[in-house]
N, C-alpha and C positions, 0 to 999 in steps of 0.2 A: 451397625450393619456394615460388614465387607463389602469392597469394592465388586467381589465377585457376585453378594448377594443384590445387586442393585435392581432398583424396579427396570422391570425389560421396556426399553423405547429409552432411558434416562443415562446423560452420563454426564459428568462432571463438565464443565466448560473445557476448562485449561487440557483433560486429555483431549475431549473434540478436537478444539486446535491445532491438538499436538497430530491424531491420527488425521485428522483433516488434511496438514500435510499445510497448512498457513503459517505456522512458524516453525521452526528446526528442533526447537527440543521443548520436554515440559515445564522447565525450569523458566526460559523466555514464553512461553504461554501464561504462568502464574503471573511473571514480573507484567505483564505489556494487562492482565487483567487487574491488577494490584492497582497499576497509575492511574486507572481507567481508563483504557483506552477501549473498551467493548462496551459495548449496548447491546441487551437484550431484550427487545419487543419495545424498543426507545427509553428505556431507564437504564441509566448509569451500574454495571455492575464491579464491584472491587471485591468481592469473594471466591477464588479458582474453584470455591467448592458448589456453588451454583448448578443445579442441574438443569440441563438442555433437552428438549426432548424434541420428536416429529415437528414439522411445522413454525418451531419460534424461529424470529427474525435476528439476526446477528449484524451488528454495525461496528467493524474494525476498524480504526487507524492504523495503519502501518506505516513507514517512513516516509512513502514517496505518494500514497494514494489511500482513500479510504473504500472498504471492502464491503460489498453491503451482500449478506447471505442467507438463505432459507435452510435453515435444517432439513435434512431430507431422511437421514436414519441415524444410531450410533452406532460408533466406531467400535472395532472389536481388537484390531491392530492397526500400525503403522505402515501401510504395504507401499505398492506402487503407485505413482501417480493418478491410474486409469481408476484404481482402487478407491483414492482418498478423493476424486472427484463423483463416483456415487450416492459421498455421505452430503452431500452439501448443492442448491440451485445458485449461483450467481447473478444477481440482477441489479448488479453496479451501474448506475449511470455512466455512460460513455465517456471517456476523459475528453475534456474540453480542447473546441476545435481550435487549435493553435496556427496562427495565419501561418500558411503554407508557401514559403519563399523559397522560388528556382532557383539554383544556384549563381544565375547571372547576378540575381535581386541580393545574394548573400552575399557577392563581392563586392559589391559598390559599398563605398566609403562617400560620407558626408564631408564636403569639404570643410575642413576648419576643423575636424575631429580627429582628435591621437593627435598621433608625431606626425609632423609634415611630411608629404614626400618630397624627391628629388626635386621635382620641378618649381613645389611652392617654396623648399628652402632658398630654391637661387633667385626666385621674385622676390625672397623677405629679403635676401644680400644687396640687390639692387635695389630697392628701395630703402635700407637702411644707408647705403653708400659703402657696405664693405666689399667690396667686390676686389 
């Protein structure tokens, strides 16, 4: 069966991805399903040839955060952003709330931490007796 004769609602994973617009080409689509880095409906898939259809649940690793996605239709091309966001719901959990430090709170230095500064070097002089 051609790619062109494929059941309508079904498309391979690795193009999904690719028209999905979650990875840049279909060759890193294949590679990032190959390691297993996808889960579809929570099983492990390592086949690009895998078909997706309506409704199954996608669980990506990417580098920095993992993607968690609802199929919504299949892709037919590559298009624009606004385009490759109709194919797909995201309902990633929120990235974790990272304590939130004002800048006053990001300058302060721990005494006794890194390189001395100016003031603690000339206490260590004076108390060494090199002065």
């Amino acid at each position: 069966m051609a790619e062109s004769e494929a059941p309508a609602g079904r498309q391979r994973v690795d193009k999904w991805l690719f028209f999905a617009r979650i990875v840049k080409s279909r060759s890193l689509a294949q590679k990032l399903v190959r390691d297993g880095h996808v889960k579809l409906n929570g099983s492990r898939i390592i086949r690009p040839s895998v078909d997706v259809t309506a409704g199954d649940r996608l669980v990506v690793a990417l580098q920095r955060r993992d993607v968690h996605l609802v199929v919504r239709a299949p892709g037919h091309r590559r298009g624009p952003f606004a385009e490759a966001q109709e194919l797909y719901e995201d309902v990633s959990p929120p990235p974790e709330a990272r304590a939130k430090l004002s800048a006053f709170e990001q300058a302060q230095r721990v005494p006794g931490a890194g390189r001395p500064t100016k003031k603690e070097r000339r206490s260590l002089m004076r108390l060494r007796g090199d002065e």
